[in-house]
C-alpha positions in Angstrom: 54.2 26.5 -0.2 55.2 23.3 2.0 53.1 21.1 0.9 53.3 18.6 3.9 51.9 21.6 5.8 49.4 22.4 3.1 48.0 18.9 3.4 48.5 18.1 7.2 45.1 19.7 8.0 42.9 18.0 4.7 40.8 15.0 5.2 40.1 12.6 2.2 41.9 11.7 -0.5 42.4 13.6 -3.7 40.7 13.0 -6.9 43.2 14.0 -9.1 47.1 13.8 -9.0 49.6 16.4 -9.2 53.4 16.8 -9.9 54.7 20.0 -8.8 58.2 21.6 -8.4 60.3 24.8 -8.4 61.8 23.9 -11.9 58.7 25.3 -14.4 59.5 23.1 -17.1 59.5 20.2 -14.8 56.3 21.2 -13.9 54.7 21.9 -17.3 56.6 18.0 -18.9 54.8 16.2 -15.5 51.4 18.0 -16.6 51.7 17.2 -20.6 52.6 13.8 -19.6 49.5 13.0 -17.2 47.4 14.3 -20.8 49.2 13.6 -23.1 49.2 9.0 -21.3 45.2 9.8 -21.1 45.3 10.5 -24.8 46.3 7.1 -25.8 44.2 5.1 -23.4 41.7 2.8 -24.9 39.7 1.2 -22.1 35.9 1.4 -23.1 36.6 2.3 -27.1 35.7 0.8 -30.1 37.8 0.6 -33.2 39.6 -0.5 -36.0 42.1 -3.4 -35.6 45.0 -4.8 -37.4 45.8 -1.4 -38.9 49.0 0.6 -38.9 52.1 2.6 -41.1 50.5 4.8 -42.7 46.8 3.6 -43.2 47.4 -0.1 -44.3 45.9 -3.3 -43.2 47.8 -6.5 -42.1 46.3 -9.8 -42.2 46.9 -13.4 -41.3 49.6 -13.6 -43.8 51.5 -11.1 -42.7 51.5 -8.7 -45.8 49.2 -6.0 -46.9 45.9 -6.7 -47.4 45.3 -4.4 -50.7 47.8 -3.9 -52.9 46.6 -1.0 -54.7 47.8 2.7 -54.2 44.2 3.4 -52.3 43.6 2.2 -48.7 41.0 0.3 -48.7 39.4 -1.8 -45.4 39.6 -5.5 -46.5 35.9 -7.0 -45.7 37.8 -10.1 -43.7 36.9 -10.6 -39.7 40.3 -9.9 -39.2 40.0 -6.4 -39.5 36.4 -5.2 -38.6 36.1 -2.8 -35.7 36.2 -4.7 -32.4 35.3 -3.1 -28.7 38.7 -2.9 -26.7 40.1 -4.1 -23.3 41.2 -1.6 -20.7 44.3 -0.7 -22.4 47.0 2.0 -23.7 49.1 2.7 -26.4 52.0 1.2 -26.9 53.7 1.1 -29.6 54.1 3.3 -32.8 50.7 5.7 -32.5 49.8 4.4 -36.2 49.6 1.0 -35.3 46.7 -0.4 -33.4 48.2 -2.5 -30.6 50.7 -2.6 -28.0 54.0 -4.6 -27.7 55.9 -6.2 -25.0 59.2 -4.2 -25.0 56.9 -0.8 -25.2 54.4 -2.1 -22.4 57.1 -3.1 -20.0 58.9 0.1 -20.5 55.3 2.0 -19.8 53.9 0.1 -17.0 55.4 1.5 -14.0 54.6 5.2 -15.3 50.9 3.9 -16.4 50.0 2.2 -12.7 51.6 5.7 -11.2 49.1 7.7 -13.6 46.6 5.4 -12.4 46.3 2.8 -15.5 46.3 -0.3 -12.8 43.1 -2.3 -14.5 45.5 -1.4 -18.2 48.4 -2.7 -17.1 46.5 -6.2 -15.9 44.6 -6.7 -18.6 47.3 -5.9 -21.1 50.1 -8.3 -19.1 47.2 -11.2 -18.3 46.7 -10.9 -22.7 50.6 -11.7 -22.9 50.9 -14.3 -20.6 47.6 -16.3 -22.6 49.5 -15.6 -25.7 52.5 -17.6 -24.7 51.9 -21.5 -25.5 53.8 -24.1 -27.2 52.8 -23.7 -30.7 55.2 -20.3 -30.3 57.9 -21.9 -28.1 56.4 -20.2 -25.1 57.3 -16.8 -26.5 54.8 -14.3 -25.7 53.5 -12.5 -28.8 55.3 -9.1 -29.4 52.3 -7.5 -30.5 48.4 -7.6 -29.6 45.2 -5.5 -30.7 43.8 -3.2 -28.2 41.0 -6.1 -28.0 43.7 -8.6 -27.4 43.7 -10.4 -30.9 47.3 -11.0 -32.5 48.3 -7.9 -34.4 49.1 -9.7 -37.7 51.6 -7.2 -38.8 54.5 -8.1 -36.4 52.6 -11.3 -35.3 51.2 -12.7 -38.5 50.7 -16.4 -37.2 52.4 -18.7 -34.4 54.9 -19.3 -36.3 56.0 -16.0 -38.0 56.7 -13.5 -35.5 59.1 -10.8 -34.0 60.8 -12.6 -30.7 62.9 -10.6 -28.8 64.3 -12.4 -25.6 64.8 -9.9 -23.7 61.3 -8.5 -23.9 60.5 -11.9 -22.4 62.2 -11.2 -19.1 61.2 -8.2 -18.5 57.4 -8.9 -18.6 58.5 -11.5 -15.9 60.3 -8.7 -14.3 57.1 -7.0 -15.0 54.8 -9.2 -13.6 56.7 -8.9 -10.1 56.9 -5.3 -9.8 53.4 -4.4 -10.7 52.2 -6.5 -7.8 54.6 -4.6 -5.6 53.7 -1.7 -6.5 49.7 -2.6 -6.5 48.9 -5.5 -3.9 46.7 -7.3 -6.8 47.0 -10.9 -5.9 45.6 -11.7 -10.0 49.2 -11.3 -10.4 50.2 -14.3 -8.2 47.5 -16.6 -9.9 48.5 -20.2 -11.8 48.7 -18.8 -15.1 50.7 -15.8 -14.3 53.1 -18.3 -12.0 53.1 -21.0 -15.0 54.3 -18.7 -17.5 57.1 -16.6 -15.3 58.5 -20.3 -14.2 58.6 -21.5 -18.1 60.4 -18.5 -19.2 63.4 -18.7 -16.3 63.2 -22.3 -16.8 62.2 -24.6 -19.9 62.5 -21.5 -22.2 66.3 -20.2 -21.0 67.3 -24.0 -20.9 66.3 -24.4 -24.3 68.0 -21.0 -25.4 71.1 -21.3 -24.1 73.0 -23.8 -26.3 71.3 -22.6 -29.3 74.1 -21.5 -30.9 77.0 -22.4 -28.9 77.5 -26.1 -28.0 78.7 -25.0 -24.6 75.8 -24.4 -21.8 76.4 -21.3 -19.7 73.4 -20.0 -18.6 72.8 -17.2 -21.2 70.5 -17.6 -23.5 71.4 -17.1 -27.6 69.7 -16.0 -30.6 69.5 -16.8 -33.9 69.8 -14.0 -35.3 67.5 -11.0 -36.6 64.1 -10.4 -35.0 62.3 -13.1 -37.1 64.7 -15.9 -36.5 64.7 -14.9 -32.5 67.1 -11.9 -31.5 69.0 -12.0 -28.2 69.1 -8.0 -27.8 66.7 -5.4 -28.3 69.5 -3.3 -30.5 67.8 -4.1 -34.0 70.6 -2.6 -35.8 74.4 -3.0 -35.9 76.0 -6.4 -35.9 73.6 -9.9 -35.0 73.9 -11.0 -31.8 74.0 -14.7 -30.3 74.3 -13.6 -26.8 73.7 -10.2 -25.7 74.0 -7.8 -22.8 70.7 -6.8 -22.3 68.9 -10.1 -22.4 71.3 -11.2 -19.9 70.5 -8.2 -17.5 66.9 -8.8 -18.5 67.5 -12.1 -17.0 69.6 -11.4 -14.0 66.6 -8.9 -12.9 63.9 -11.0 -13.7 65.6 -13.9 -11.5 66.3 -11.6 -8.4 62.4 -10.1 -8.7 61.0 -13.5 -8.7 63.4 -14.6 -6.2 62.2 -11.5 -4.2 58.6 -12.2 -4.6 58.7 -15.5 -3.5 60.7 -14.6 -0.6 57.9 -12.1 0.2 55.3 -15.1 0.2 57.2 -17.3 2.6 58.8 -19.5 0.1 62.4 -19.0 1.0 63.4 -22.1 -0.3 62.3 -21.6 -4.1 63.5 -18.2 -3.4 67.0 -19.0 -2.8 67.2 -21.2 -6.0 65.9 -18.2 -7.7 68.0 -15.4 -5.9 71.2 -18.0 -6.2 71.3 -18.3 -10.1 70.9 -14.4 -10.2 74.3 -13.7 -8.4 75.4 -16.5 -10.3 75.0 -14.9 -13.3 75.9 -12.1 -12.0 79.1 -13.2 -10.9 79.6 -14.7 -14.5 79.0 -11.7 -16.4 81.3 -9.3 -14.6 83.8 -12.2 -14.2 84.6 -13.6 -17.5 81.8 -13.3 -19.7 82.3 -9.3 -20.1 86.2 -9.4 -20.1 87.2 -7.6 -23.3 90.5 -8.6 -25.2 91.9 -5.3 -24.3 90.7 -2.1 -21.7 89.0 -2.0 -18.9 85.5 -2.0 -20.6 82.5 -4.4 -20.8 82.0 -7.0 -23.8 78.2 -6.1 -24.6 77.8 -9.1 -27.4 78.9 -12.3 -29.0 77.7 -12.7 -32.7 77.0 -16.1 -33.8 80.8 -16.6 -35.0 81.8 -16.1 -31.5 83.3 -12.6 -32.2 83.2 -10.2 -28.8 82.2 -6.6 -29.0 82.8 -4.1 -26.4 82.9 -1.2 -28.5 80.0 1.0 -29.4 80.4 1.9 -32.8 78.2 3.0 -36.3 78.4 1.3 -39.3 77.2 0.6 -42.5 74.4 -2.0 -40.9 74.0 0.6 -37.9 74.4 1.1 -34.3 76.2 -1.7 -32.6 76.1 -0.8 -28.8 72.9 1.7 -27.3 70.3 -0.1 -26.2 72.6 -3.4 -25.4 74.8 -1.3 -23.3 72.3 0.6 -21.5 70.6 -2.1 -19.6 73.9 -3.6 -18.2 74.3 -0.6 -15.7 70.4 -0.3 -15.7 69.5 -3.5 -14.4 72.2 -3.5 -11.9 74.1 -6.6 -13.5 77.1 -4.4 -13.2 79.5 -4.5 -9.8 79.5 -0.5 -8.4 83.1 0.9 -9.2 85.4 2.4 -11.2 84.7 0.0 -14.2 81.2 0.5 -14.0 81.7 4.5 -13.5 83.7 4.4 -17.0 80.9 2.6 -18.5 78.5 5.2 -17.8 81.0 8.2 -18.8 80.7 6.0 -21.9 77.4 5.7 -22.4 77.4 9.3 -21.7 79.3 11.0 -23.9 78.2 8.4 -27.3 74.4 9.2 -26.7 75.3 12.3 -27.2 78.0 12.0 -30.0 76.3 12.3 -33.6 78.8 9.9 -34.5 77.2 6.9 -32.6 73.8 8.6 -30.7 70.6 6.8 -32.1 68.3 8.3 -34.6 65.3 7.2 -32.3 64.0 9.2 -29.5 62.5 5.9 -28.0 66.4 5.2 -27.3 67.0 8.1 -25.1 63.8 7.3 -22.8 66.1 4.4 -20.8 68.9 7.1 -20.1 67.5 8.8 -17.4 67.3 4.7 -15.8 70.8 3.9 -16.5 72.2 6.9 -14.4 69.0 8.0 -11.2 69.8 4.4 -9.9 74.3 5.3 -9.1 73.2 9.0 -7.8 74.0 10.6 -11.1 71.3 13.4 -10.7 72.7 15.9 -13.3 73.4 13.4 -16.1 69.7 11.3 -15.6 68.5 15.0 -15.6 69.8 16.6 -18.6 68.7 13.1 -20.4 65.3 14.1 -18.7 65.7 17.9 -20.5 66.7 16.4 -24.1 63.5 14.3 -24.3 61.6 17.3 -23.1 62.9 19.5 -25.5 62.2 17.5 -28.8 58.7 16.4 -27.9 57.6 18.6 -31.1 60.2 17.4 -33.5 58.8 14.7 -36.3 59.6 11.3 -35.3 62.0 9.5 -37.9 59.3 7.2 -38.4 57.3 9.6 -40.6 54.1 8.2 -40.1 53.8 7.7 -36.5 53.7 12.0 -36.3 55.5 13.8 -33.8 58.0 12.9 -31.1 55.6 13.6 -28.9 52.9 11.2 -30.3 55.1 8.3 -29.3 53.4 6.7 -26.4 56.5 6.0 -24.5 58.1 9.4 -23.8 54.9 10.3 -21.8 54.8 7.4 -19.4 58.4 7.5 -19.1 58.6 11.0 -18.8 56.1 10.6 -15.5 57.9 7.2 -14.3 61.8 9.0 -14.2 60.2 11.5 -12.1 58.6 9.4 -9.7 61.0 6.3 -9.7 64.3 8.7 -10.2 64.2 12.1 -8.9 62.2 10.9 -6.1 63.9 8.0 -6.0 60.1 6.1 -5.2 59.8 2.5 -4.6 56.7 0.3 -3.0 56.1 -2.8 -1.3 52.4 -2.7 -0.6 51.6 -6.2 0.2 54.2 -5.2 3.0 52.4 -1.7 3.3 56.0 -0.1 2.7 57.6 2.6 0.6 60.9 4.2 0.3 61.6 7.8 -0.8 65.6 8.1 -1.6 65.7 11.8 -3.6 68.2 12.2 -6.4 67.8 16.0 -7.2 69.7 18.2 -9.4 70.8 21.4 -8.9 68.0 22.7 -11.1 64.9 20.7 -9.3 66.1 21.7 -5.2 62.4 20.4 -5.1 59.5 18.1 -5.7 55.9 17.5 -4.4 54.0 14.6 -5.8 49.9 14.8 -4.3 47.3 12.4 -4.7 49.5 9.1 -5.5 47.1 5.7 -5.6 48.4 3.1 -5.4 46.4 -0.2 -4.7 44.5 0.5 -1.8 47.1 3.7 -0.6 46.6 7.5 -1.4 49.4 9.5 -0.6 51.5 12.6 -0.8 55.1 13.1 -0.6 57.5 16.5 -0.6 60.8 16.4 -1.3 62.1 19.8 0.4 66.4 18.4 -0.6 68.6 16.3 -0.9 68.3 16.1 3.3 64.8 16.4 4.1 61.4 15.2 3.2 57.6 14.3 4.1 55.0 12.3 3.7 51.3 11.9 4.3 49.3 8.7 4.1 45.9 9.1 3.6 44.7 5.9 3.3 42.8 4.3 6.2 45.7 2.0 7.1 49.1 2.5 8.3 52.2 2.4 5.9 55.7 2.4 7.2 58.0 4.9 5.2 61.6 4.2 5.0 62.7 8.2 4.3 66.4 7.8 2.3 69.3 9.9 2.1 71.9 9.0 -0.2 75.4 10.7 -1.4 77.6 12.9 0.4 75.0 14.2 2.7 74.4 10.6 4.0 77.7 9.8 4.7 77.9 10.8 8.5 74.6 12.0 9.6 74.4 12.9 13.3 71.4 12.7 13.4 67.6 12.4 11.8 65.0 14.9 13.2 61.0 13.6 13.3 58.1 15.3 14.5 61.4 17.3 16.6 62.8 14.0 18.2 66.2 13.4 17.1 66.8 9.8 15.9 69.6 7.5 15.5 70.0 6.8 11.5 70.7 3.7 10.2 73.5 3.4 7.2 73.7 1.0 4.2 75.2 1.0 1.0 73.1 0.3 -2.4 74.9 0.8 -6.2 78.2 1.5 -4.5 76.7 4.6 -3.1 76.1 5.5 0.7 73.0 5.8 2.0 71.1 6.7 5.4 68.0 6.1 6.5 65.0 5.7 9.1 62.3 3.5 8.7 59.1 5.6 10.1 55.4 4.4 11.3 52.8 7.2 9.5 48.9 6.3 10.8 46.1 6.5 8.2 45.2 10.5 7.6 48.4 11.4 8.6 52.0 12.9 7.8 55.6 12.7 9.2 58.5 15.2 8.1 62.0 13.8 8.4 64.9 16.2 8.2 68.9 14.8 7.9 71.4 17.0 9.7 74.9 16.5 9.8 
């Protein structure tokens, strides 16, 4: 049943929220994830703290806190049950906290499930963590009541520092006020800390290692010492691919923000180094020795890699390579389509595919954003069918009971097969659908976001609708991208035919209209060639 004409006639807004499509087990994997995300939320608990692998306690010091065989709760403050913040799991489900690289990687799933006050509370808890005793890092880890979690954060100067976690919670920052209209995420302290870390803190990173300054930030090596890519296997990187496309998206979202607030002159600073960098890393930076491939890292003997490979110290490559074509720091082309044939076929090689399934959640995000429907997809189906397997880290349970294939599970959906995007401050969306031949459909009802319910159908690849049933106006920009979008004749609304307008986004063509829907009310939008 249509569900734009199912809905048309409804006043109100729905109380709960509903993923549906033709494809069952698309269906049942939406309706696990919206439970299984409300399993590990902790707003208005009380618990333990400090606690994790396997039962143990971690203090101040960073080791256990009893050394005998039985597990034993230390009578220190440290680790005494404490009422917790609105917040969610993220992290290893046997250890009481959340991290950075897990939040940032759950956050656009959580506000979509409806986690917004979570996903403020846990970011503003970051940002206040950041100061100089730690070099302006934030810290990697936090209690569900916002204390340092001593076991990866023992003190503020002992801790896991990734820098690439560090740009995405500024890339962070600006996307979950996009998508929510909060202005707490425009306030001093969230400003301060996302101009430090694209300022003071890359300046001081790059030249760390390498007497020459080029804009990239190093590493010293493992996660202790500050490690410049989130691959913590494999070979020690100085400079890195991901924390290089970390940064190129965190300059281009702040750049974007600002331009949204009027201040088009700090926005241009911003959006300049971005292309910048950009330029630099497809330009030279990436050039390998030999092929047509992409350098991914440069170890602290100035050694390039551009191959992903398995060794006796691990995986070099994965996660490194993932986020260049995920956070658009690669040009659209033939170079760019052979990275992702790459990244491809040696996720799923035993040879060189990661042991973790917390690896495969960023696949379906390297391919949804170049129209690559059936590869994101079966990346999609891989996850879903090992959510009962254990998880090689024995303690933490199953698959499954790892926080982040829930939220990401509910976020590729959304963001990738319906292609879903927001600018609320704006009071704009965009729907671009990148379906697979086994999903020729998907309805999403009873979406809040900020001050917006709504309810969108995605009827193909060429034809859509919406309903806004919020009591203001939102203008949707209804996308059609691929071959279908290459020469429309014409859009069809409410049975006017329009004039499209054409534009071309990750070297893929793309057609659109921008459409006006009033408050408890819907528009359908059909493509015809």
């Amino acid at each position: 049943e249509s569900l734009f004409f199912c809905r048309a006639g409804k006043k109100g807004r729905r109380e709960d929220m509903e993923l549906i499509s033709s494809n069952s087990d698309l269906t049942q994997w939406m309706a696990w994830a919206q439970q299984k995300a409300a399993s590990f939320v902790m707003t208005g608990q009380s618990g333990p703290v400090n606690r994790g692998d396997g039962g143990k306690w971690y203090g101040p010091s960073g080791r256990f806190s009893n050394r005998s065989r039985v597990i034993r709760r230390p009578n220190r403050q440290w680790a005494q049950p404490k009422d917790y913040l609105p917040s969610y799991w993220a992290g290893y489900h046997d250890r009481t906290a959340f991290y950075i690289r897990d939040f940032v990687h759950q956050a656009a799933g959580a506000e979509y499930l409806g986690y917004h006050e979570e996903n403020y509370q846990m970011m503003r808890c970051f940002v206040e963590g950041a100061c100089a005793d730690t070099g302006w890092y934030a810290p990697w880890a936090l209690n569900f009541d916002g204390s340092l979690y001593y076991m990866d954060t023992p003190n503020h100067r002992r801790f896991v520092r990734e820098l690439t976690a560090q740009y995405e919670l500024v890339e962070t920052i600006c996307k979950l006020y996009f998508l929510s209209g909060d202005s707490r995420y425009l306030d001093r302290q969230m400003r301060t800390f996302t101009e430090r870390i694209l300022g003071e803190f890359t300046q001081r990173h790059d030249g760390m290692v390498f007497s020459i300054k080029n804009g990239i930030p190093e590493g010293r090596g493992n996660i202790w010492r500050g490690s410049a890519s989130y691959n913590e296997s494999g070979r020690s990187l100085a400079e890195a691919g991901d924390s290089i496309a970390a940064l190129y998206q965190a300059l281009a979202a702040f750049g974007k923000l600002l331009e949204a607030l009027g201040e088009r002159e700090s926005a241009g600073g911003y959006l300049r180094r971005a292309a910048e960098l950009r330029s630099y890393f497809n330009d030279v930076w990436s050039l390998p020795p030999e092929g047509n491939g992409y350098v991914f890292g440069i170890d602290q003997k100035g050694r390039k890699y551009w191959r992903w490979e398995r060794s006796a110290k691990g995986i070099t490559g994965a996660e490194t390579c993932f986020f260049l074509p995920m956070k658009l720091l690669t040009e659209p082309g033939e170079r760019n389509n052979l990275l992702l044939e790459e990244i491809d076929q040696r996720a799923a090689d035993p040879q060189t595919a990661a042991v973790n399934i917390e690896s495969y959640t960023y696949l379906p995000q390297v391919f949804f954003p170049y129209q690559q429907a059936e590869r994101a997809w079966r990346w999609m189906k891989y996850i879903g069918g090992r959510l009962l397997l254990p998880h090689v880290h024995e303690s933490q349970g199953r698959n499954e009971d790892y926080p982040e294939l829930s939220f990401t599970m509910f976020s590729h959906a959304v963001e990738g097969l319906a292609g879903f995007s927001a600018d609320l401050p704006a009071g704009r969306i965009v729907t671009c659908p990148c379906l697979p031949e086994e999903v020729p459909g998907l309805s999403i009802r009873g979406l809040r976001l900020g001050d917006y319910s709504m309810d969108f159908e995605l009827l193909s690849h060429h034809e859509a609708a919406f309903y806004n049933h919020s009591n203001r106006p939102l203008c949707w920009k209804c996308t059609f991208a691929g071959q279908s979008a290459r020469q429309p004749a014409h859009f069809v609304v409410d049975g006017a035919e329009l004039q499209p307008q054409s534009e071309t986004v990750n070297g893929v063509a793309r057609s659109f209209i921008e459409v006006s829907v009033p408050p408890q009310s819907g528009k359908k939008v059909s493509a015809l060639n």
